[in-house]
Structures are given as C-alpha cells and as structure tokens.
C-alpha positions, 0 to 999 in steps of 0.5 A, spaced: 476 456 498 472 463 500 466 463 498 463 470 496 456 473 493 456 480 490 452 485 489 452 492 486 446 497 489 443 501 485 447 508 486 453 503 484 456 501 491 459 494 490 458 490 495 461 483 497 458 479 502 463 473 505 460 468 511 464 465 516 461 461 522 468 460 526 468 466 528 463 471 532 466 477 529 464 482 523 468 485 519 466 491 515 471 494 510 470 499 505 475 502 499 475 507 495 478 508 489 482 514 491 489 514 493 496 518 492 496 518 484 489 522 483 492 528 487 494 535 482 501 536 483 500 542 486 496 540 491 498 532 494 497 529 501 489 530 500 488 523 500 491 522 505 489 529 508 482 525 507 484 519 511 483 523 518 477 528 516 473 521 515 474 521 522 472 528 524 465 527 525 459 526 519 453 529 519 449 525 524 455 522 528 460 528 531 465 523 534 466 516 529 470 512 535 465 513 540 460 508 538 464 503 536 467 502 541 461 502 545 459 497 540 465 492 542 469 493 536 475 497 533 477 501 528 482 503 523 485 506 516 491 507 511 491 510 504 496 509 499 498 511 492 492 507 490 486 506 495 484 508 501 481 503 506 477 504 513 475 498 517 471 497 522 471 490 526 466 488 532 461 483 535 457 480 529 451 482 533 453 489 532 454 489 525 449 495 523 453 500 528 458 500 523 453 500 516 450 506 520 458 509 521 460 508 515 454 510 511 452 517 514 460 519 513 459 516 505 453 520 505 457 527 508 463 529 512 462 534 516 465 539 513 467 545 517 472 550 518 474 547 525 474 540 522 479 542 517 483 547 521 484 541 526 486 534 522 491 541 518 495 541 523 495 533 525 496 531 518 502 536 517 505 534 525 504 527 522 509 530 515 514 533 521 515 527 526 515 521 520 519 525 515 522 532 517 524 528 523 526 521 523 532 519 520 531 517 514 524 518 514 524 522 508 526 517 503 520 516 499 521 523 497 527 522 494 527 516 491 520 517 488 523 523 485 528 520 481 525 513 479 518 518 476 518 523 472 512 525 470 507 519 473 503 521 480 508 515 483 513 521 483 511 524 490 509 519 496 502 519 499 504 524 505 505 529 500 510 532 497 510 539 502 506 541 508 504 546 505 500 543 500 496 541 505 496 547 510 493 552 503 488 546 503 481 551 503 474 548 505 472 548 498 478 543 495 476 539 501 468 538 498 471 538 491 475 532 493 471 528 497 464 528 492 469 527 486 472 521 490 468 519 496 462 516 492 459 509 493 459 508 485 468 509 486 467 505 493 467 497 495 464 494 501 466 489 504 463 485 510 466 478 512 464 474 518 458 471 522 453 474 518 448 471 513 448 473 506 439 475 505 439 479 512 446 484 511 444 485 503 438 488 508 441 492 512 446 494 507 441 497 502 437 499 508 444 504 510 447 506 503 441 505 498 439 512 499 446 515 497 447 518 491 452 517 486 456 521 484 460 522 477 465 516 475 472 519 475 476 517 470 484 517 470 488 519 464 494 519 468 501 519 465 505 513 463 512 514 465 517 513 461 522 507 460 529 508 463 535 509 460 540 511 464 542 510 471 539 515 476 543 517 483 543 521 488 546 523 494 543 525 501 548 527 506 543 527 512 543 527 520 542 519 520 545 514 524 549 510 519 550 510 512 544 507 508 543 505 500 536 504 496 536 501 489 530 501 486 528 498 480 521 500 475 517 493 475 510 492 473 503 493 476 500 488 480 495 487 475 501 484 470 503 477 470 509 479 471 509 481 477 508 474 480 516 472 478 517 479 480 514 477 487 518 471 488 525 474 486 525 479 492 523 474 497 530 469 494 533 475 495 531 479 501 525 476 505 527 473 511 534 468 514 534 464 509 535 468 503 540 470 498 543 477 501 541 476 508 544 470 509 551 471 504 551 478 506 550 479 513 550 471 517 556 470 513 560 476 511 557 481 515 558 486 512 551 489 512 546 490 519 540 491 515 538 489 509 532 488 505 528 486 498 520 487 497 515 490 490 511 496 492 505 492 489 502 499 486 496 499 480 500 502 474 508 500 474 512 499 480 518 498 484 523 493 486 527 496 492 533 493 495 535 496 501 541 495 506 545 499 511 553 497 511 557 494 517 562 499 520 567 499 515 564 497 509 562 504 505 556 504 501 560 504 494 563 497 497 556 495 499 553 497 492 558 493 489 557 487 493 550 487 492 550 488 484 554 481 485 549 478 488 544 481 483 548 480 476 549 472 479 541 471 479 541 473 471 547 470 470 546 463 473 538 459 473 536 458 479 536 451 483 529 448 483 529 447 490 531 454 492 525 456 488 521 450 491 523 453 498 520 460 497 513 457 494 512 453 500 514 459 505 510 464 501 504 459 500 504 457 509 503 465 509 498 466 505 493 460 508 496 464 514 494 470 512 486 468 510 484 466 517 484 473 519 477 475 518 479 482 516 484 480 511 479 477 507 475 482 507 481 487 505 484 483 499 476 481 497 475 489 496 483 489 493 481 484 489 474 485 486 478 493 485 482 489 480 477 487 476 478 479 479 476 477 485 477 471 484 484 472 486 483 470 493 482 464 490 486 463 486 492 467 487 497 462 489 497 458 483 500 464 479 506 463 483 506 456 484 508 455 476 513 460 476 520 456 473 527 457 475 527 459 467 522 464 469 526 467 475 532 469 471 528 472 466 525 477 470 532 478 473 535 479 467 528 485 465 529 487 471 535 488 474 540 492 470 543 499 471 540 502 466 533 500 470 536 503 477 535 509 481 540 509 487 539 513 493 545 514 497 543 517 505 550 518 508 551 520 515 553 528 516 559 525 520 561 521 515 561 526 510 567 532 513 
C-alpha cells in the first residue's frame, strides 16, 4: 500500500506528497498537462520543442543543471502525446533546491532570442539523427499517418517536419508556455524522506505566489472508426526488411485497456510468449519481433512488430503472423497461460514501485486521470481478466479491417 496526502494551492497546483523512510533520497516530479496532441497542425514538435527550453535558464536561475548537481542530485524529462514530465532526484536534505529550480522555471523561462535560436537547432539536430538518419527512425511518421486522420495522434511528438519547429517565433514561444506551463495544468510530486507538514511548507513557500493561468480546454477530434485495411509501403536504406501492424484500441482510461495490455505481453513480451518463442526459438523465421500498447489518453495503439529471417519475405511473415493473430480469437485461452502473464506483469509492478521516482511518476500520471488511486489498486484490474475476456478483445481488436500495416523494404531488396 502507498500511502499519500493531496493538496491543491490556491493557484490550482495539485500536489501530492508520499513519505518513505527507506530511502534518504527525494524525488520531485512535475507534470504538465501538455504533450503532442494540444499542438496546431501546422505547428507540431512545440512540446517537445518546450521540453529543452525548460532547461534553457529561468528568470533567476540562467543554467538549470548546475545547482543540481551541486546539490547531489540529477535530473531529466521526456514529452509525449499526452504529457510532459521534468524530475529532479537528489538527497532528502536537499529537497528545496529543487522546489526552487522548479518553481522559478514555472513561474518564467527565459524567454530570449538566443535561448530559442539555441534549443532551435538542438531540437531540429535531434529530428535529423533520430529520424532522418536512422534506420527506421521514421516509423512513427508513417505509421501515425495511416492509423489517424484527423485526431492530433496523426503526428509523432518530434513533430511532423523540422521546419515547424525552425519558424518557431519568441511569440509562439510565450503563447504556449502561459497557456500550457501554468500550476493550475501542472501535478507535483515529491516522494521520499520527507514529511508531509514541513514539504507542504516548503511548497507553498516556492510555488504559492505563482499565478494561475486560464484552464485549456481540449476540443480535440475523435478519430473515426476504421473500416478498411490501411498499407503502405516504405522502400528505405534500412538493413533488413521490417513489418508494422498497428491496431486502434482504447485509451488507457478504458477498462478495456487491461485485456488489451495482457494480450501484447501473450503475444510478444518476453521468451516465453506466443510470437517470440513459435516464431523465432522454434521457426526462425523472424530475428526481431514484438508486441506493446501505446498506452495514449484518448484511443490508442496495439503495435506488433518483426523483422524477417534471411529468406522469409515480409508477405510471408505477415501471413505467419495474422496465423497467430487469428488463432487467439478463434481458440480461448488456457488458464494457465494467462495465469503465467499475470504473475509476471504483477513481479514487475512491485518491482517497479520500490523506485522512488517511479512512484512519483505514476502518482502524477494516475492523479492526471482522475484516479490516483490506481497505483493502489491497479493490478487487480488485470488480475480478474478471464481467458473469455482475452478472446474478446482479440476478436475487437484484431481484424483486418481494424489494421494499418507498414512495410519498410530495404532499397536492396527492392531492385
């Protein structure tokens, strides 16, 4: 059990404080309500974009890592469709260091031509090496492309283009951050060797005097049943041929999503599941093959993805895997199977939560969907899962009609 006490200030920052005396470590975490799928359509990649300005100096801190570090601690963060996330962790002592840090870059960035011409190029550097450059690194472009059409889901979170980013001005750059960077669209976390009276102290102290901004309100698209079979084709300078299928499932607010989740660990996660052990231990007829969720707010993917033995083409390896596929909607499950994955995912999770910055992470995440409680109670979502229930999903979910399937065929192979 986590134990946990919540507060909201009065500029709407909710905070959640979780003490644990195993440990002589803090950990401070703040969300934002903002990722990926609050950006315009011309204008993607900001949030992430706002990711490394938030480490471009504030209005009395001009280098963010510095003082951490001298502190004892160590920092990071990552965006995605939904969120972006900034933690710092360091010595329990020094757990003000940290409020300030964060606060002062709450309360403003430095918002200057140089800072923003400087995180430009880094941003756009970063959109050339991890997808222009690497093989397949592009694959969330491509995939996202054909699986959305109208929701923002339809571009990955490094943006559709460079250029997005490159036109950026210093005025989209104040526009986003006080619509979005505010404490009333914020969750703050700190978990560790703390108590509960002094941190509140502290945290009004830092962030009390912040004012809040006007709530965003997301009208966003919903994206459209599928009814066909989407494919593309991407002949690209990859090493070996490699195949995508991706499947529209539920948000991760949905029940649904639970079966959804234990259907990819039966299917890919790990030796002992279905395509790794039939298809490459027994067959080997692929060197790569996977399963996983997105786990996205609004409705999601379930991905399958492998790349093909010497050999075996990539229409032969869709075939083999749509066998797979269509024998988990046909035949219910063995109980024991499914026991099997429980006990694994469950070993994981208590796993999992002796990190203090995992807990924290997932008491903001958990908190944003409105159920902190989750981290509670979360696996017994998953633990009254039925073989029955597995088949239905499967049945839901994987159809050709519910697929986009993404070809990348090495140039080689292509003549």
């Amino acid at each position: 059990m986590i134990l946990y006490h919540k507060h909201i200030l009065d500029n709407g920052l909710r905070v959640i404080i979780h003490e644990d005396e195993s440990t002589p470590m803090v950990t401070v975490n703040v969300l934002y309500n903002v990722g990926a799928r609050d950006e315009s359509p011309d204008k993607t990649g900001f949030a992430h974009l706002f990711e490394h300005l938030m480490f471009g100096g504030s209005a009395n801190i001009p280098d963010f890592d510095d003082p951490i570090q001298r502190a004892g601690g160590e920092n990071n963060a990552f965006t995605n469709n939904d969120v972006t996330n900034f933690y710092d962790v360091l010595p329990a002592e020094n757990l003000e260091t940290a409020l300030w840090l964060e606060s002062d870059r709450m309360f403003s960035l430095n918002f200057s031509e140089q800072v923003l011409d400087v995180q430009r190029k880094v941003v756009v550097e970063e959109f050339k090496e991890t997808c222009i450059n690497q093989p397949y690194g592009d694959v969330w472009h491509h995939l996202a492309d054909l699986a959305y059409k109208v929701h923002p889901y339809r571009w990955p979170t490094i943006g559709k283009v460079p250029k997005h980013v490159e036109d950026a001005t210093l005025e989209d750059v104040k526009e986003f951050f006080y619509k979005f960077y505010r404490p009333n669209n914020a969750i703050l976390v700190i978990a560790g060797n703390i108590k509960e009276k002094e941190t509140l102290e502290l945290v009004e102290k830092w962030f009390g005097d912040i004012p809040a901004g006007e709530t965003p309100v997301r009208n966003l698209p919903a994206e459209p049943a599928q009814t066909k079979l989407q494919q593309r084709i991407n002949e690209s300078n990859v090493p070996v041929d490699a195949l995508y299928l991706a499947f529209h499932t539920s948000s991760r607010q949905d029940e649904e999503y639970y079966a959804a989740d234990l259907l990819t660990d039966i299917l890919g996660n790990g030796p002992s599941s279905r395509l790794y052990r039939r298809l490459l231990k027994e067959q080997k007829l692929v060197t790569e093959i996977d399963c996983y969720l997105t786990g996205s707010m609004d409705p999601g993917l379930l991905i399958v993805e492998g790349r093909p033995a010497e050999g075996v083409t990539l229409e032969q390896l869709e075939t083999i895997i749509w066998k797979e596929l269509n024998q988990l909607r046909e035949e219910k499950l063995e109980a024991r199977e499914l026991e099997k994955v429980k006990n694994k995912l469950e070993s994981t999770h208590e796993f999992s939560e002796s990190s203090i910055l995992n807990k924290a992470m997932n008491l903001a995440f958990f908190e944003l969907l409105d159920d902190i409680e989750l981290i509670n109670n979360e696996i017994d979502h998953y633990r009254k899962i039925t073989p029955e229930d597995l088949q239905a999903i499967a049945q839901k979910l994987l159809t050709p009609e519910n697929c986009s399937a993404l070809y990348y065929r090495a140039q080689e192979a292509a003549s």
